[in-house]
N, C-alpha and C positions, 0 to 999 in steps of 0.2 A: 483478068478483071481490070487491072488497069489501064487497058484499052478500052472497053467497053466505058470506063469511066471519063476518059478523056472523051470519046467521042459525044457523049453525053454534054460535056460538058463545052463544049465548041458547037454543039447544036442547042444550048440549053433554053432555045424561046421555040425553038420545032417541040420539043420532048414533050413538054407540058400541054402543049396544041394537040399533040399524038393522044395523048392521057385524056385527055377531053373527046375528043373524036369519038374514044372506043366507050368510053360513059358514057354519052349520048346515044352512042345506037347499040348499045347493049339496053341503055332505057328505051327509047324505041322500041325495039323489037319486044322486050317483056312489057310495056304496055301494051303492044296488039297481039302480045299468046296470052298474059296473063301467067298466073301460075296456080300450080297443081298438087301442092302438097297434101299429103295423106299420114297417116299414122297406123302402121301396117305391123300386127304382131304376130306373123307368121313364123308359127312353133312347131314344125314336122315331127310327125312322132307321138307328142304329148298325148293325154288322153282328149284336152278340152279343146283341141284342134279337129281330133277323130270325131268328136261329137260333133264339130262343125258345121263338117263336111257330109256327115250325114243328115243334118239339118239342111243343106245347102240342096244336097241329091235328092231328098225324098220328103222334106218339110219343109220346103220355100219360105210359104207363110211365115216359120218361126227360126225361121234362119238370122233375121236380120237383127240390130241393134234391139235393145229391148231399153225401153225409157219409162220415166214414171213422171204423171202429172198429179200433184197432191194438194188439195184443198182445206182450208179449214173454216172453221164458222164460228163467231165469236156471238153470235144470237141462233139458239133455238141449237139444230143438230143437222146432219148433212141430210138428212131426210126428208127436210119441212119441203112441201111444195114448189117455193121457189127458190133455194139450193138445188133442189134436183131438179127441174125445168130449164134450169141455168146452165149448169155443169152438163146436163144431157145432150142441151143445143151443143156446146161449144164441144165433147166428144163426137158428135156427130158430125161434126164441120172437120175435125181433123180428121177423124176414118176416110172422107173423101179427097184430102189433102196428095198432094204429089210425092210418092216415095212412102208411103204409110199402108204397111201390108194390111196391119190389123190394129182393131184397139179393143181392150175389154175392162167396162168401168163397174162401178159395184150396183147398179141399177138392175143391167139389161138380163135377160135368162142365162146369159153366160157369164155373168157375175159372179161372186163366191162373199160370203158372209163376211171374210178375212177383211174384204176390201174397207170396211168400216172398222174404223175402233171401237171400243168396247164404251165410250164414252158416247160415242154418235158425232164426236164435236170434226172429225177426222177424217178425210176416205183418200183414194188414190184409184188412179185407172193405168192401167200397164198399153203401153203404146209399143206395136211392134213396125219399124221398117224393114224396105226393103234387101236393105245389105248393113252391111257391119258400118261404123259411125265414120270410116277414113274412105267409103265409098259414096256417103251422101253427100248432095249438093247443099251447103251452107243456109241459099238464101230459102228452100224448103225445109229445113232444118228450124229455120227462124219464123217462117207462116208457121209452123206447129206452136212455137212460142206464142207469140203474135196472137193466136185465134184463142189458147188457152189461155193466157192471162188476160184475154179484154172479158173472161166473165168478170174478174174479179168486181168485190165492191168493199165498200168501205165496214164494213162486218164479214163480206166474203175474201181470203186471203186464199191466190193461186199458185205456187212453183211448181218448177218442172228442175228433174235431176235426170244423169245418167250419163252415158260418153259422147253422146253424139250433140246433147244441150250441152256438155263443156266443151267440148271441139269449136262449137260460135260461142260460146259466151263468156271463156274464159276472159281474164285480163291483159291485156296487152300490156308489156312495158315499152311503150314507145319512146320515154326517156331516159332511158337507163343510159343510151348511149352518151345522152348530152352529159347527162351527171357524170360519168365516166372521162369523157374527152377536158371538159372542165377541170375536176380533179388534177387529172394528169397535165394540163397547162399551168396549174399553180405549183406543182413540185418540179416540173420543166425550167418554169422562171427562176426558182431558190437553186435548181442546181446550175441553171448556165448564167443566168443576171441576163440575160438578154433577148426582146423581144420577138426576135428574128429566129434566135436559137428556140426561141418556145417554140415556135409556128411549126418549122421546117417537121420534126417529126408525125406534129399532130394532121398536117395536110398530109404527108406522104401516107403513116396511117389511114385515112379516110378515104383518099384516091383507092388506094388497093383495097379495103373493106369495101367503096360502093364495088368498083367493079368485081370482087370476091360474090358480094351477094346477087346481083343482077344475073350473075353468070349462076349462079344457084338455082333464081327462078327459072330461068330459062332449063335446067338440067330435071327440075319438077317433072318436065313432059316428058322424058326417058326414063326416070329412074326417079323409083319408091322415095317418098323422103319427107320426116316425120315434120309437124310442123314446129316441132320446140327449133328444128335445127337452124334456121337465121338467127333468130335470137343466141342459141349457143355460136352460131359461128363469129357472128358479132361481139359476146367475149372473147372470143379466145383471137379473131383476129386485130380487134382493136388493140389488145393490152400485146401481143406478140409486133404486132406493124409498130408501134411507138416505140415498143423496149428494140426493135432494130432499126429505124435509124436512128435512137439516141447513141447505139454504139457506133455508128458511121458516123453522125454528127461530132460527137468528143473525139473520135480519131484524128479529123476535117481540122477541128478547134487544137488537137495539139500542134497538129501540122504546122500552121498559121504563127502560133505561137512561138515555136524554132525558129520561123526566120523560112517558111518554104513558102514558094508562089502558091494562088488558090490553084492552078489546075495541079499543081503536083502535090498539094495537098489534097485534092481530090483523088488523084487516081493512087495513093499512098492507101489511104482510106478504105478504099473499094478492097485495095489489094489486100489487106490485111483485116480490117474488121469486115469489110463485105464478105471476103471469103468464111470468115467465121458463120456470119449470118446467112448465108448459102449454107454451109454446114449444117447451121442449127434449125432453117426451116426444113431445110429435105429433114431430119430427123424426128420432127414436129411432126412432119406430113407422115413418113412411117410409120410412125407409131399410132396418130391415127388410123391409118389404113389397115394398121393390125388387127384392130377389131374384124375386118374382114374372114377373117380364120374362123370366128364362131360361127360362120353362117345363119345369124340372123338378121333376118329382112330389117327389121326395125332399127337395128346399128349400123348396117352398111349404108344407108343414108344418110344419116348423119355423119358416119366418118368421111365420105366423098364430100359434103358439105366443106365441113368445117377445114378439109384438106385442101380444097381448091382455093378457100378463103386465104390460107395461109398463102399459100402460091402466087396470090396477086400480091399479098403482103410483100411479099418478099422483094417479086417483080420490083414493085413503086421504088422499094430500097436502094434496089440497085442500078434503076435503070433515072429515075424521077427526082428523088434526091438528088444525085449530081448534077442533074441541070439548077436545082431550084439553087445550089451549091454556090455553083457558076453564077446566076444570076444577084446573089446575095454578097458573093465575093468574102471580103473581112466585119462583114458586118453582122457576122452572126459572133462576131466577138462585142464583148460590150464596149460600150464608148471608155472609160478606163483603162479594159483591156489594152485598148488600138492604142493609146497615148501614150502608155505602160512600153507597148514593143515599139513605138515609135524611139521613144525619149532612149529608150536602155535597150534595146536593139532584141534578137531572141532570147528568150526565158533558160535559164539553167536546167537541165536533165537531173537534175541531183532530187531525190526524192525528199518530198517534205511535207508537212502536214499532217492531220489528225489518222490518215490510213497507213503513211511510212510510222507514223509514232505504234497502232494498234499493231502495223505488221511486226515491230520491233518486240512488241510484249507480250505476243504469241509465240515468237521465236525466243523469247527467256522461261517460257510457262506453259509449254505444250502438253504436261501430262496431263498436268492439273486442270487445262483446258477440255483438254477430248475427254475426261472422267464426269467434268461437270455436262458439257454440251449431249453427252450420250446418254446421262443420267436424265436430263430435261426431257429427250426424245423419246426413252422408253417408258416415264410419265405418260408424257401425250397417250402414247401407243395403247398403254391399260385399257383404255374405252372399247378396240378393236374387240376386244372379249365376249364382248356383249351384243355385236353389230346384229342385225336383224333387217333382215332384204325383204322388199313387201313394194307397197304400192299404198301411196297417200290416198284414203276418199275425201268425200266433196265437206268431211266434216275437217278438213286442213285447208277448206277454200275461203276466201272472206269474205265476210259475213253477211256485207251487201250485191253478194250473185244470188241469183235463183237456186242454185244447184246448193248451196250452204242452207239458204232456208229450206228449200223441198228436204234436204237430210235432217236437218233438227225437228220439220214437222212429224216425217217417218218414226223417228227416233223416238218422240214425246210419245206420236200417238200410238207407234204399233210395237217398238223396241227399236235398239239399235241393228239388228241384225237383218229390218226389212229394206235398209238403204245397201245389201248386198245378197240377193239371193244365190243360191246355187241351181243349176237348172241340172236337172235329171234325166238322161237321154237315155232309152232301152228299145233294142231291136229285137225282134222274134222271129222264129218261124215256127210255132204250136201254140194251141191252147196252153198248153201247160206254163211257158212261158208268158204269154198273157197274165196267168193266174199269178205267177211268179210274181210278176211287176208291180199288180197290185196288190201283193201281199206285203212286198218291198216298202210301198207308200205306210203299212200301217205300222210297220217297223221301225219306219226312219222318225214318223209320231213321237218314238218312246228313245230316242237315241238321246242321252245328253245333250244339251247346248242348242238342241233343236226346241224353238219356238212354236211354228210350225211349219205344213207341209199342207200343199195344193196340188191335186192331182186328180185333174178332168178325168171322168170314165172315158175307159179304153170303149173304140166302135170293134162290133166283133168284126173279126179277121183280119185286124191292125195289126202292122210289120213293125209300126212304131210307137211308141210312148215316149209324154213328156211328164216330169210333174217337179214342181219350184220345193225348194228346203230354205226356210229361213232359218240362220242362225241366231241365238239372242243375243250376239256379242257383235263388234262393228268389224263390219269388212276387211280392215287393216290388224286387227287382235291378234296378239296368239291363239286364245281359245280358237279364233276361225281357221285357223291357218292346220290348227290341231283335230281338227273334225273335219275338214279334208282327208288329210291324210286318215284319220279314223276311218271314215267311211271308203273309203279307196282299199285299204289292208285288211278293212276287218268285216261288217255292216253290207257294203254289196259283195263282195269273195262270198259270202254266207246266202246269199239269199239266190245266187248263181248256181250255188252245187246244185248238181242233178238236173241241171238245164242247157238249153243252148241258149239262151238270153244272153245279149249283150249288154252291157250296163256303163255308163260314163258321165261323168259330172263337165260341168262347163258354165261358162258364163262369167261376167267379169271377173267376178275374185276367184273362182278359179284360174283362170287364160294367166292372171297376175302372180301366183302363185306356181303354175310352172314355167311361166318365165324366170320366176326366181331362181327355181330348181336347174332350169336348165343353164342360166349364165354360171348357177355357184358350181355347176360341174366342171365347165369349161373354163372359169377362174382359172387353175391352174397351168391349163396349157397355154392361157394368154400372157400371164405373168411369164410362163418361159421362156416364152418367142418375143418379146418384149426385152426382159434383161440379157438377154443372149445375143439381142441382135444389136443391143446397146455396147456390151464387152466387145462386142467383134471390131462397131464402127470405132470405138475408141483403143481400141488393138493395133488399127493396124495408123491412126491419125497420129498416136503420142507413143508407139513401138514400146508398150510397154503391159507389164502384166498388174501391176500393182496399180497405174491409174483407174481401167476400164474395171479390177474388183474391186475396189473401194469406191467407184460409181454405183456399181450394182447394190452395194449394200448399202450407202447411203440413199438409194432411190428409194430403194427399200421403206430403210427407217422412213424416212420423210414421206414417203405415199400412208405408213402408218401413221404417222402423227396426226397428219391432215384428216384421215378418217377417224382416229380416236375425239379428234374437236366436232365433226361433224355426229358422233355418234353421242359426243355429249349436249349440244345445243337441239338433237331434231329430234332422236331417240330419246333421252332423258328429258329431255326439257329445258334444259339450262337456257336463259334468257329467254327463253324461245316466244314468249307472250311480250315481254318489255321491245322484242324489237319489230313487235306486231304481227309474226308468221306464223300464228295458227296456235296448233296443240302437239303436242309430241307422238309421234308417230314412227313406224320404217323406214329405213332407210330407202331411196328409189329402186329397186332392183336391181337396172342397168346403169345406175351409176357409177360403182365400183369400177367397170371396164373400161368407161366413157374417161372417169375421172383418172386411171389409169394412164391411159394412151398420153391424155394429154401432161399430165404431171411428168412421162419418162421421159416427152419432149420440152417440156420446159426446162426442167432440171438439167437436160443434157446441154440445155442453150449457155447456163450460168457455168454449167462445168467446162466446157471449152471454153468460153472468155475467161475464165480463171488458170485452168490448165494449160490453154495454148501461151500464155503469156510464160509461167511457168518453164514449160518449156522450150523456150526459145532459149533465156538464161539458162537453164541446164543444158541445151548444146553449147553457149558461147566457154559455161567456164566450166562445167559439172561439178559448180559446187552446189549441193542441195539447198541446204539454208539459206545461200545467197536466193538461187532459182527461188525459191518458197515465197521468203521474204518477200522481194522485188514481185514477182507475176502477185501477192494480194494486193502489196501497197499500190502498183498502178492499174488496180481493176475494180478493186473494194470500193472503191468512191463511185463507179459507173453502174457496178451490179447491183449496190444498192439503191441508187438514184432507181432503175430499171424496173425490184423488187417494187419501190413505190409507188410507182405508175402502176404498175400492175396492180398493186391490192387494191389501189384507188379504182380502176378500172372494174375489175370484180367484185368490189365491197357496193358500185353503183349500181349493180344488178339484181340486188340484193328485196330492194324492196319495190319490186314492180307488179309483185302482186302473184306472181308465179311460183309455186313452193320449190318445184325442181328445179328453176331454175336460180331460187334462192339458195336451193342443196349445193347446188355449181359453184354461185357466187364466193358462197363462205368456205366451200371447199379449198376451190381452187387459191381464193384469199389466204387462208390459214397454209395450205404445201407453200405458197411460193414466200411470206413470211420466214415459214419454217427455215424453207431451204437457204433463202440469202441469208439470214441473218442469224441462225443457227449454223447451219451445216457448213456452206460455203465460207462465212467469215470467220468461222472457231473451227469446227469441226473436223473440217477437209486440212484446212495448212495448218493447224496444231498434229493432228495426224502426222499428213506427209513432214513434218519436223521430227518426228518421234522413227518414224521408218526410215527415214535418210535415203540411204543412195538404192534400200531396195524398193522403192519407187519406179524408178527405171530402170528394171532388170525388165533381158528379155534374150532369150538361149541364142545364139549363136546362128543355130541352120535355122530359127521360124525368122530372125530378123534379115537373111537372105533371101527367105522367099515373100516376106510380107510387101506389096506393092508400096509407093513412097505417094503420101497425101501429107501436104503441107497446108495444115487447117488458121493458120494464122503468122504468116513467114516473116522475119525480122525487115524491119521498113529497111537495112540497106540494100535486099535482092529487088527492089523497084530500082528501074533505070531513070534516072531523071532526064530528060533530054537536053540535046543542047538549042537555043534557042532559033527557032524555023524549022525545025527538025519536022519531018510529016509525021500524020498518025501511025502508018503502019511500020514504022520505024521504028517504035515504043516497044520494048517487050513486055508480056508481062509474065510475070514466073509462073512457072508450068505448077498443078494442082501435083 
């Protein structure tokens, strides 16, 4: 590393030219492909996949998105003359529209009485395209807008809802980032005092974030990938790119401050916190990439996202930083600073200040600490009890989309439960089945929680049938979640016996629903391959058995914390109105795993800059208490400085308008809170004080076979050179 740093830093006006070059025509080239993201929830197996497909093979027509255009009428009723002259036109203009299989409004012969409310004041027409909402093209997606709301008038009010009108019409947070980068330049200034030191992280960040996402769009045209994932990968690479070169930059600034040259405080730097930061991205990047294991479509896009983003991050860190380094020289010390080591020559080693005083009063108070710090955590954690995995509808969107208003007009005029139908797909090959089917439809009439039920006459000698179930509870409910499953176990099993009829439910709140089903199975085995391949990497980096399990379980607690806050503000409600985000509702499904991956790489990032510190002291003297001590008191101050930037960075994401990624925001805000400032500054070195030396146990024959990875080596194994010395002359210590 300390070559690569040196040479950086002796080319430092080429490196930043190079960084620019590959932005520029990485933008080039995704301005003339464009990008191609989709939102692809392919569930093998499930039942409402198997309905899909069989809509897809043998009912084209009714295979695609299904949407709903909803009107209302504040004079007369949707009936009068011209309401329905109006609405008529404007159905008719979309049934001929691009991508629009079918539409059926409550006028024409294929209408159904349902389609009007019981008021008259109310109706809705069902729009079917031609594929699912992550295969349509946008700007026809937006002519179906477009043609239905120019009937509106000023007594006629038009929405439109469903996945494929929020796919274009959601909100963008196009600012989040600024509000994010902002943030973190004013805790950058309060932690270094200097204007230079502010910048240097916040460009390096933003170099590797554009080139991270550019190289994204361009990876659209290969490979599946949802379109929440720029925006996620834009948190997580923003707040990870800052929080590592803060730690390269304070390395840089101690350097300087000894009394070292800038290049040898450069390539010190690299050598020792870079290599950390290598460490802690490739561990980022795994554990995103572990999502991989569940094999679904819709995660594996996003973890390659958000895993290349990191990549560039990291890149900038180590390659782009030292030159900016090099060019910056001593002046990312403040003017104080520089006079400071002028006048009184290098600064004393002797630890001092508010984090060697906290390290001291941890090391007097360690029970008493880890009793209160785990008490606080398994608090948080209670919420986890209650968690509930679902899928937000368009009654969590705000207020001024079309898709928030079309749900509250549904909701007023027909119930809550016609903003999520369930669609009923049955295959035959008899009359008898036939008969079945429609016997099915008069059953499902009298089923609880059922509102009602639409179900076209079967044409004789149909292979297939379709017929819609509205529930009278909203989409995201239990009671809906609960008549699912009712009718899957009990309701069609009954109506099946004595036939060969196929029967399956489908359509959005169902597909969401065994999405659910399907991650909460697989939860388990991610979580394994997760904390196991976490024990392994820090097994063989700190040769020890007690670091890498007291990782594990503090990942643990802290991933539960983090979701007991999220299941109290989104699920419960708590603030959840005062900070503007809607109504209380499910957790995201796929969040759990999402938030998962990333949380076991972040956490793993504060634990080696904490640990590796740690243990360098316990190889110099194997005193424990000393090691403890010393690795908080010279890390405490950077991990929380890093902690800030990050909440600042995710707390900015917060209100862009996107509930899931508001789920992210506060998520991911609340673990990394947790973790610095709980875990890492009490928890962890109160602990390792109470364990002592068995900390670093580690048997005898595993510590001769384990391979030797030095994640953060003591600054005197950097060679300084002598001066003229060439570059390849430089060692740098072997990994």
């Amino acid at each position: 590393m300390a070559g690569i740093a040196r040479w950086c830093f002796r080319h430092r006006f080429l490196v930043p030219v190079l960084w620019l070059v590959a932005l520029v025509g990485l933008g080039v080239v995704g301005s003339a492909l464009g990008s191609n993201y989709a939102n692809s929830f392919s569930l093998p197996g499930t039942e409402s996949t198997k309905a899909l497909t069989i809509l897809q093979t043998q009912f084209a027509s009714q295979s695609g998105d299904q949407d709903t255009v909803v009107w209302r009428t504040t004079s007369g009723t949707v009936r009068d003359a011209q309401v329905q002259g109006s609405m008529t036109a404007a159905l008719d203009k979309i049934a001929k529209l691009p991508e629009v299989a079918a539409v059926r409004g409550p006028y024409g012969p294929q209408g159904a009485a349902q389609q009007i409310s019981k008021d008259g004041t109310t109706a809705y027409a069902q729009i079917n395209f031609t594929g699912q909402a992550n295969e349509l093209v946008d700007a026809d997606v937006k002519a179906v807008i477009n043609t239905a709301q120019a009937a509106a008038t000023p007594t006629l009010q038009v929405e439109l809802t469903g996945n494929a009108i929020d796919q274009v019409s959601e909100a963008k947070p196009s600012s989040s980032e600024a509000y994010g980068i902002a943030a973190a330049a004013v805790v950058l200034f309060i932690a270094f005092g200097s204007l230079f030191a502010m910048l240097l992280p916040i460009l390096t960040a933003v170099f590797g974030l554009g080139a991270g996402i550019l190289a994204v769009n361009l990876l659209t045209h290969a490979f599946s990938i949802a379109q929440l994932a720029p925006t996620l990968s834009a948190l997580i690479g923003l707040g990870v790119g800052i929080d590592y070169a803060l730690f390269i930059v304070t390395r840089y600034r101690r350097g300087l401050k000894r009394g070292l040259a800038p290049e040898d405080a450069v390539a010190i730097a690299l050598d020792t916190s870079g290599r950390a930061v290598l460490f802690a991205g490739g561990t980022v990047c795994i554990a995103l990439l572990g999502m991989l294991v569940l094999g679904i479509s819709f995660l594996n896009g996003v973890a390659v996202a958000a895993a290349l983003t990191v990549v560039f991050t990291v890149l900038s860190a180590l390659t782009l930083l030292p030159a900016l380094l090099g060019i910056l020289g001593t002046r990312v010390l403040s003017r104080k600073q520089r006079r400071l080591l002028a006048a009184n020559g290098p600064e004393s080693e002797e630890l001092q200040g508010f984090w060697a005083r906290w390290a001291g009063f941890v090391e007097r108070r360690p029970k008493i600490l880890s009793v209160v710090a785990l008490a606080v955590l398994v608090t948080l954690v209670i919420p986890v009890g209650s968690l509930r995995l679902g899928h937000s509808d368009d009654g969590n969107a705000p207020t001024s989309s079309t898709s928030r208003k079309a749900y509250d007009l549904l909701a007023s005029g027909f119930g809550p439960g016609f903003n999520g139908p369930l669609e009923i797909v049955g295959t035959f090959t008899s009359p008898a089945d036939e008969a079945a089917f429609t016997s099915l439809a008069k059953t499902l009439a009298t089923v609880p929680n059922v509102a009602a039920v639409q179900a076209p006459p079967l044409k004789p000698g149909a292979t297939i049938g379709l017929m819609q179930v509205y529930p009278r509870t909203n989409p995201d409910a239990v009671q809906t979640t609960d008549l699912i499953a009712h009718l899957r176990s009990t309701v069609i099993p009954a109506a099946r016996a004595g036939t060969t009829m196929s029967v399956y439910i489908t359509g959005g709140t169902a597909i969401f629903y065994d999405f659910a089903h399907v991650l909460d199975g697989k939860l388990p085995l991610f979580i394994g391959v997760i904390i196991g391949l976490g024990f392994l990497l820090l097994l063989v980096a700190f040769r020890s058995f007690g670091v890498p399990a007291m990782a594990a379980v503090m990942n643990l607690l802290g991933a539960g914390a983090s979701f007991g806050v999220l299941v109290a503000i989104f699920q419960w409600g708590w603030g959840l109105n005062a900070m503007g985000l809607g109504t209380s509702g499910p957790i995201e499904a796929f969040l759990p795993v999402m938030m998962l991956s990333i949380l076991f790489g972040l956490s793993m990032d504060y634990q080696v800059f904490l640990v590796s510190r740690m243990h360098e002291e316990w190889v110099h003297s194997e005193d424990n208490q000393r090691a403890v001590r010393i690795g908080q008191a010279e890390t405490g101050r950077v991990i929380t400085a890093a902690a800030a930037i990050m909440i600042s960075v995710f707390m900015a994401f917060v209100f862009g308008g996107q509930r899931v990624i508001a789920e992210f925001g506060i998520g991911l805000a609340a673990a990394v809170a947790i973790d610095a400032f709980i875990i890492r500054t009490v928890l962890v070195p109160s602990a390792m004080q109470v364990l002592g030396r068995a900390n670093w146990w580690l048997p005898t024959w595993l510590d001769k076979r384990l391979p030797h990875l030095s994640v953060d080596p003591p600054e005197e194994r950097v060679t300084l050179p002598q001066q003229g010395q060439a570059d390849d002359s430089v060692p740098s210590a072997a990994l």
